[in-house]
C-alpha positions as CSV (number, residue, x, y, z in Angstrom):
1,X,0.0,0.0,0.0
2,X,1.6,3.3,-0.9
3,X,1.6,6.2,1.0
4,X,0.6,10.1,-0.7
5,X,4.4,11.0,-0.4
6,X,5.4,7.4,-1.9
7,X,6.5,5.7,1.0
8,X,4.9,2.4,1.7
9,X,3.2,0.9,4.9
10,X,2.4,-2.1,6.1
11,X,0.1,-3.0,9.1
12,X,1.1,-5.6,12.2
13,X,-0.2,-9.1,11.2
14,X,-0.8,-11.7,14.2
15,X,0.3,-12.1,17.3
16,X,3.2,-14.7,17.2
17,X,6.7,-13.5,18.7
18,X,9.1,-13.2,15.5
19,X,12.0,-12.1,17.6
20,X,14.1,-14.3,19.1
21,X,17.6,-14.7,20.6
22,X,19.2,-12.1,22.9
23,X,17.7,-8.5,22.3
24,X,20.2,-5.8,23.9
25,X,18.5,-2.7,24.9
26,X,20.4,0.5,25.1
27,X,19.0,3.1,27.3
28,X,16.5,1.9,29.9
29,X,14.2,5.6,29.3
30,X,11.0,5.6,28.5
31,X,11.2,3.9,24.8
32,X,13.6,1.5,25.9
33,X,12.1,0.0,28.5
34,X,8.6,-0.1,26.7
35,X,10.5,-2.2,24.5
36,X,12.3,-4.0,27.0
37,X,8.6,-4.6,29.0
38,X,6.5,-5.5,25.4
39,X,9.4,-8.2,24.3
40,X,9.6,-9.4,27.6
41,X,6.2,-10.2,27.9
42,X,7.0,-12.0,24.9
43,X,9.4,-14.1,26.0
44,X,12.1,-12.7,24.7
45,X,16.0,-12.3,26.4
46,X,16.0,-8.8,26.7
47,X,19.5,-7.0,28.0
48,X,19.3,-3.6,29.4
49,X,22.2,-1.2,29.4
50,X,21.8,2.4,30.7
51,X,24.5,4.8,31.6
52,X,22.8,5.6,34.8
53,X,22.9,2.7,37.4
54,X,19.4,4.1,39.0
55,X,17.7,4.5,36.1
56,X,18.6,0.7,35.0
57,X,18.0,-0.4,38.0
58,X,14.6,1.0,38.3
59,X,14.3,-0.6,34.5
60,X,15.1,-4.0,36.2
61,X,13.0,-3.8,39.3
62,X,10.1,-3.1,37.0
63,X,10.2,-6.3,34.8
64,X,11.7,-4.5,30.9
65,X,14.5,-7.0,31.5
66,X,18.2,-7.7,33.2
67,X,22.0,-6.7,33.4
68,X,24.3,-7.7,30.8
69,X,26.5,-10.2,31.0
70,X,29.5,-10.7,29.9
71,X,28.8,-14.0,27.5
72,X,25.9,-12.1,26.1
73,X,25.7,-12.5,22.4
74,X,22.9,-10.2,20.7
75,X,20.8,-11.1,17.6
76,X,19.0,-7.3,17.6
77,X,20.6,-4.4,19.6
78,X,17.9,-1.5,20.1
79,X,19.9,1.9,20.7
80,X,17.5,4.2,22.7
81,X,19.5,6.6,24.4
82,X,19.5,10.6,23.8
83,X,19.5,11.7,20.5
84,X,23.2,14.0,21.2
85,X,24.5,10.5,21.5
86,X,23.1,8.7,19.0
87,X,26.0,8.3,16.7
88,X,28.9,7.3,20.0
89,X,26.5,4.6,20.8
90,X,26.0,3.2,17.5
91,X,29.6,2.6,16.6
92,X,30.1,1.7,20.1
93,X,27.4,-1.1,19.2
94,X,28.5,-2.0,16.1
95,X,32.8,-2.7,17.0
96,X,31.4,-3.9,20.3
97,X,29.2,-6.8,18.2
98,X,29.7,-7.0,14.9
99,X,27.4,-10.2,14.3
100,X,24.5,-8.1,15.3
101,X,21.7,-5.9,13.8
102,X,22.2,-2.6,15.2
103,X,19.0,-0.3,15.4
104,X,18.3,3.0,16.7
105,X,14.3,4.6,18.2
106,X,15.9,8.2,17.9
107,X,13.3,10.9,16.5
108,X,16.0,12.3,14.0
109,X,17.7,10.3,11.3
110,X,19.6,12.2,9.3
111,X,22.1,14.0,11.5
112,X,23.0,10.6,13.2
113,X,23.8,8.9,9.6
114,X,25.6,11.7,7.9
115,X,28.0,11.6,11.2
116,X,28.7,7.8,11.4
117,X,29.6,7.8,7.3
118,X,32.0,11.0,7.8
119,X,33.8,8.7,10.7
120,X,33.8,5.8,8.2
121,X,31.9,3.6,10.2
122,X,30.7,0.2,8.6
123,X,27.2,0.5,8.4
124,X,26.3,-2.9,6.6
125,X,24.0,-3.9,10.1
126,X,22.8,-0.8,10.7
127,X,19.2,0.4,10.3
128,X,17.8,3.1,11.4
129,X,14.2,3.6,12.7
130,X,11.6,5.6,14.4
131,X,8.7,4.7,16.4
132,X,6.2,7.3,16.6
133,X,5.0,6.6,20.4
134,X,5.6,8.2,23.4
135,X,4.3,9.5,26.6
136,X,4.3,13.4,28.0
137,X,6.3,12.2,30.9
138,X,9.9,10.0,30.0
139,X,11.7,7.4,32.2
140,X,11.6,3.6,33.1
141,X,8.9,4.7,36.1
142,X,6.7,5.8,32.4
143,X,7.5,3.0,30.3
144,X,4.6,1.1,28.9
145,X,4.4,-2.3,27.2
146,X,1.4,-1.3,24.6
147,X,2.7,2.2,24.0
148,X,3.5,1.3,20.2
149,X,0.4,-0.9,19.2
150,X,-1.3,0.5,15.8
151,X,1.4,3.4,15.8
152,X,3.8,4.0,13.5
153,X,7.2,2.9,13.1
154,X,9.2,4.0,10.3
155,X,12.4,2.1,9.1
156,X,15.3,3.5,6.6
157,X,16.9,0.7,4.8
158,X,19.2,1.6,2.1
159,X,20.7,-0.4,-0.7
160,X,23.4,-2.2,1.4
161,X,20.5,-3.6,3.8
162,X,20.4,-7.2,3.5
163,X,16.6,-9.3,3.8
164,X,17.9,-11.0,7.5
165,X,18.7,-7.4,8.3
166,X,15.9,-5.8,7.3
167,X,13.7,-8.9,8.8
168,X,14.8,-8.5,12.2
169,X,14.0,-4.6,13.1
170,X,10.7,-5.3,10.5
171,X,10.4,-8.1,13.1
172,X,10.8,-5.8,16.1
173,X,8.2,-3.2,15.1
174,X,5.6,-6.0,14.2
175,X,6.3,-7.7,17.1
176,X,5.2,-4.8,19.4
177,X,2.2,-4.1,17.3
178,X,3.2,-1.3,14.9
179,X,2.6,-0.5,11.9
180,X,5.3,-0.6,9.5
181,X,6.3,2.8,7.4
182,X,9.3,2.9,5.3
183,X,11.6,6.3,4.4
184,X,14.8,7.5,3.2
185,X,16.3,9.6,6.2
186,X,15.4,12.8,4.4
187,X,11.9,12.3,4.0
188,X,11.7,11.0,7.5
189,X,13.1,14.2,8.6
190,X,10.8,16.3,6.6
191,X,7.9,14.5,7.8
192,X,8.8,14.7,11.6
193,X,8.9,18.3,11.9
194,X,5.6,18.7,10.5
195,X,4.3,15.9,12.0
196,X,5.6,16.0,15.9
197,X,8.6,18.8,16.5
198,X,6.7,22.0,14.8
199,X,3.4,20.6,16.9
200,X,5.5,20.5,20.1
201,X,6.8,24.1,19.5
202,X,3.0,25.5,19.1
203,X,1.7,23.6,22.1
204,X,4.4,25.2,23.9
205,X,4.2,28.3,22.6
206,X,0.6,28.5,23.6
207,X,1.0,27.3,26.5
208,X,3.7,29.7,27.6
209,X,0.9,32.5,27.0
210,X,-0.8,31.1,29.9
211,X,2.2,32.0,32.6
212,X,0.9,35.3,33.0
213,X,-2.7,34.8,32.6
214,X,-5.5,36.5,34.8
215,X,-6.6,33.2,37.2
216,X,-10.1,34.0,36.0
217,X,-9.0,33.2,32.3
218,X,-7.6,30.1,33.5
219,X,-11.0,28.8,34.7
220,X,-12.4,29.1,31.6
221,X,-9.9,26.5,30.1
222,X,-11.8,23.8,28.0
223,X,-11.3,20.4,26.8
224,X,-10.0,22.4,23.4
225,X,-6.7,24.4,24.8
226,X,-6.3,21.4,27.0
227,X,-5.7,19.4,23.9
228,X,-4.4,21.9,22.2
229,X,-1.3,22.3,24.8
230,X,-1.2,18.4,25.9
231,X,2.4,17.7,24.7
232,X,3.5,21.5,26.5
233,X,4.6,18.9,29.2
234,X,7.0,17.6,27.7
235,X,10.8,17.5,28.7
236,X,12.7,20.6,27.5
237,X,16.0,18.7,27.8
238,X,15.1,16.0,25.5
239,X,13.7,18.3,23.0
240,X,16.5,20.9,22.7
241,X,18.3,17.7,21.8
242,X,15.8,17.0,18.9
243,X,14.9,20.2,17.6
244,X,18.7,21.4,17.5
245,X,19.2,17.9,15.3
246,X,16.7,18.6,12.9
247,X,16.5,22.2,12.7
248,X,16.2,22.7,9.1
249,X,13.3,21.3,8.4
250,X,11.8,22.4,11.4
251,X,12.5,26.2,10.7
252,X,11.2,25.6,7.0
253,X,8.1,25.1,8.3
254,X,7.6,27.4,11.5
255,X,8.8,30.4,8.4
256,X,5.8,28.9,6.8
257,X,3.4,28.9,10.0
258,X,4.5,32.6,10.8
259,X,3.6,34.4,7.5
260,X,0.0,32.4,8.3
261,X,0.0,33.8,11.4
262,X,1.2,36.9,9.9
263,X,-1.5,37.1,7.3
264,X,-4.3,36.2,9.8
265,X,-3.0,38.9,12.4
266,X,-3.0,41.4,9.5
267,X,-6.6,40.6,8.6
268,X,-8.0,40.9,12.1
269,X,-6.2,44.2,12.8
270,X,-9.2,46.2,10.3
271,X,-11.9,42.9,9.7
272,X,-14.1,45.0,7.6
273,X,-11.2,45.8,4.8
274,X,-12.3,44.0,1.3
275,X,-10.8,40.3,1.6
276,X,-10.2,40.4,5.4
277,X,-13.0,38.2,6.2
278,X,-12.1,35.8,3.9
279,X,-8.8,35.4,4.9
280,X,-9.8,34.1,8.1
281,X,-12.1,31.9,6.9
282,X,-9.8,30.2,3.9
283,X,-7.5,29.8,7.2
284,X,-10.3,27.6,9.2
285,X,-11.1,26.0,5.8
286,X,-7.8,25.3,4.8
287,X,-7.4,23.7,8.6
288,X,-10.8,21.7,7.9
289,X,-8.8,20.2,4.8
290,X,-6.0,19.5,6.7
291,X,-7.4,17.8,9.7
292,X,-9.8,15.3,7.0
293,X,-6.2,14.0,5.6
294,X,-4.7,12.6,9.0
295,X,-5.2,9.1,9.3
296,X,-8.0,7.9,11.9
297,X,-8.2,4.3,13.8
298,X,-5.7,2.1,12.4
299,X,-4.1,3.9,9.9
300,X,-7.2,4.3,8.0
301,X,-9.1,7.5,6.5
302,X,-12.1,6.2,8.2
303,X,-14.4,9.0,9.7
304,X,-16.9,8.6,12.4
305,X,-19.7,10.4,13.3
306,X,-19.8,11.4,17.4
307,X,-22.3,12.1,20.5
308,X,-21.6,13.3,23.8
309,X,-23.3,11.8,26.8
310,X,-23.2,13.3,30.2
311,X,-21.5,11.1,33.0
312,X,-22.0,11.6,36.3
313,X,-19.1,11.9,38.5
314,X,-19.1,8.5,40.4
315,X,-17.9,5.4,40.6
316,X,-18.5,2.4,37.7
317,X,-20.6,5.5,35.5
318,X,-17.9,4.9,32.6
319,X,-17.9,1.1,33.0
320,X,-21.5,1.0,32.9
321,X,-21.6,3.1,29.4
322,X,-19.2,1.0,27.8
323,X,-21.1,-2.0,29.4
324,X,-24.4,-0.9,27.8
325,X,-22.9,0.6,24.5
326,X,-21.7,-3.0,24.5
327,X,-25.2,-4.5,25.2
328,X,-26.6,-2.0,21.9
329,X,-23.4,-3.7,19.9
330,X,-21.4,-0.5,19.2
331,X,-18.0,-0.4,18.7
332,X,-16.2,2.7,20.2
333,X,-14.4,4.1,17.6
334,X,-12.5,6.8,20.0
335,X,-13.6,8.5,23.4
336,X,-12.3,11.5,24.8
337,X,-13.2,13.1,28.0
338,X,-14.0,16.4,29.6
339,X,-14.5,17.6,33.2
340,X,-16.9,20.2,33.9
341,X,-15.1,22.4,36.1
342,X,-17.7,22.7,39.5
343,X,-19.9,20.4,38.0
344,X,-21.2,17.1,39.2
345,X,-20.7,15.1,36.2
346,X,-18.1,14.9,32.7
347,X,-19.0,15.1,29.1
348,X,-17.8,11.8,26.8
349,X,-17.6,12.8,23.8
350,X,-17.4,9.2,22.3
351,X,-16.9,8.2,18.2
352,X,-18.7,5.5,16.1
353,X,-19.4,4.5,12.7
354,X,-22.3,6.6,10.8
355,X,-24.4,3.3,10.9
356,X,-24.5,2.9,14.9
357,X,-25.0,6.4,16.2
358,X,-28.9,6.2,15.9
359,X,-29.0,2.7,17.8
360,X,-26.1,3.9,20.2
361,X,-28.1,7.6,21.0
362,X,-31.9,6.1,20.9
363,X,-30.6,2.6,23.4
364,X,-28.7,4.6,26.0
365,X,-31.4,7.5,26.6
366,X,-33.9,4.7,26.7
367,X,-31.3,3.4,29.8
368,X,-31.5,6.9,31.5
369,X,-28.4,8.2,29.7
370,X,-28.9,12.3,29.4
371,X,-26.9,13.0,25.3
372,X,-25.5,16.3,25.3
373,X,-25.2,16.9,21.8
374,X,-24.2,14.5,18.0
375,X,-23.2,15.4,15.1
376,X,-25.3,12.8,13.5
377,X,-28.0,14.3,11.5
């Protein structure tokens, strides 16, 4: 199946381990263990090595695997350490074992490749990848077996990449339940600082306007901005690392964003100028457009129709809902949630096919259930 920008995809097929032998995990943080816990869980040896002693202890106490040793003999090593070291570790991995598949989780590809070939590093089992998971918070005391299931994982072979290379990170991804995406480095790049580093910089952007906001503006704050700013949480540390290694891309598309923002600004200063109105609303169309191309459940271009039903705030109400929903035979799609602040009771805005939002709405207010609002006609 090709992708709009000509890469191709692949989706996770069953369940049965494909890994096998000794994985070696370096860098017990949040994506490493998550890796370490998911292959685990599989059966698989996994190996954990992590610069800090606490941080692969912690790792350890909580199950994503155990020390090295010094017989250890890797089929796969994982490299999931800081992106500034990115390229040490991966030579390190590669003279250290040279009979093993070296991979690397790190968000930028480019930098990391164009470093190890200017030290002359044999690359023949080397492949780097990406999987696009993660939490707000980082760390082994974060790490999550099912953080990659039905996300994507993108892989960069090149020509030199041999099939039993190639098989084992494929292997990897599939065995964790992602969805296989393959890039050059470039395009991977590209597509990450539209996709997640230009995102993070607006969240937190937008969320820095809310320092010095008036307590009383605060209260009004809404399931929106909180979506809006959810990834404003995340560690600046790790992403001065990131941004700083893929900057170019990243600044080619925040000049973009800022002469929309410009143009917008411009067109609210005076709205009743000819064209001023409809500049603001080609920029809400335009983001209409954009939102309908992102991929839905799976992967898929799938759209659902939604309702909101008002939950009371007590025990068991959202295991009853799903319990009932379940009884009507509707599939939730998605569900997202939203406190009312002062209120008694949430909103659940939950998403189905077009087919079962009639049965879904008409079955739960015959059970009592109060529905705020659909979008079903």
């Amino acid at each position: 199946m090709s992708e709009p920008n000509g890469t191709s995809a692949r989706a996770a097929g069953p369940l049965a381990t494909r890994t096998s032998g000794t994985v070696r995990v370096v860098g017990s943080g949040l994506l490493g263990a998550s890796i370490g816990h998911a292959l685990t869980a599989r059966g698989v040896d996994v190996v954990l090595v992590d610069a800090s002693p606490s941080q692969l202890r912690l790792a350890i106490d909580y199950g994503a695997g155990r020390a090295e040793r010094p017989d250890d003999r890797p089929s796969l090593i994982v490299v999931a350490t800081p992106p500034d070291v990115i390229a040490d570790v991966v030579q390190r991995e590669l003279e250290a074992f040279p009979d093993a598949v070296v991979t690397d989780v790190a968000s930028v590809k480019l930098e990391p490749l164009r470093t190890l070939r200017e030290r002359g590093v044999d690359l023949t089992h080397y492949i780097g990848s990406h999987p696009m998971a993660g939490r707000e918070r980082g760390g082994a005391i974060s790490a999550r077996a099912d953080i990659f299931i039905g996300r994507p994982w993108v892989v960069c072979r090149d020509a030199e990449t041999s099939a039993h290379d190639l098989s084992l990170v494929e292997g990897l991804a599939l065995d964790l339940g992602a969805t296989l995406i393959e890039m050059t480095p470039e395009e991977h790049d590209e597509s990450v600082a539209l996709m997640s580093h230009v995102p993070q910089l607006v969240a937190s952007l937008l969320a820095g306007r809310f320092v010095e906001a008036p307590d009383g503006s605060l209260r009004l704050a809404g399931q929106g901005v909180r979506d809006t700013t959810r990834i404003a949480a995340s560690a600046p540390e790790l992403w001065v690392q990131i941004l700083g290694a893929n900057a170019a891309p990243v600044v080619e598309v925040l000049d973009q964003l800022a002469a929309d923002l410009s143009e917008v600004a411009e067109a609210l200063r005076d709205p009743d100028v000819p064209g001023a109105r409809r500049a603001i609303a080609d920029t809400i169309r335009r983001g209409n457009e954009g939102v309908e191309r992102l991929p839905g459940k799976h992967g898929q271009n799938r759209r659902f129709d939604t309702f909101v039903v008002m939950v009371d705030d007590t025990s068991g109400q959202l295991g009853r809902l799903f319990g009932e929903l379940g009884d009507l035979d509707v599939n939730v799609e998605d569900l997202r949630l939203e406190h009312s602040p002062g209120a008694p009771f949430g909103l659940a805005e939950i998403s189905v096919v077009p087919d079962a939002v009639r049965r879904a709405v008409d079955g739960l207010q015959q059970r009592g259930w109060r529905i705020a609002s659909t979008t079903h006609d």
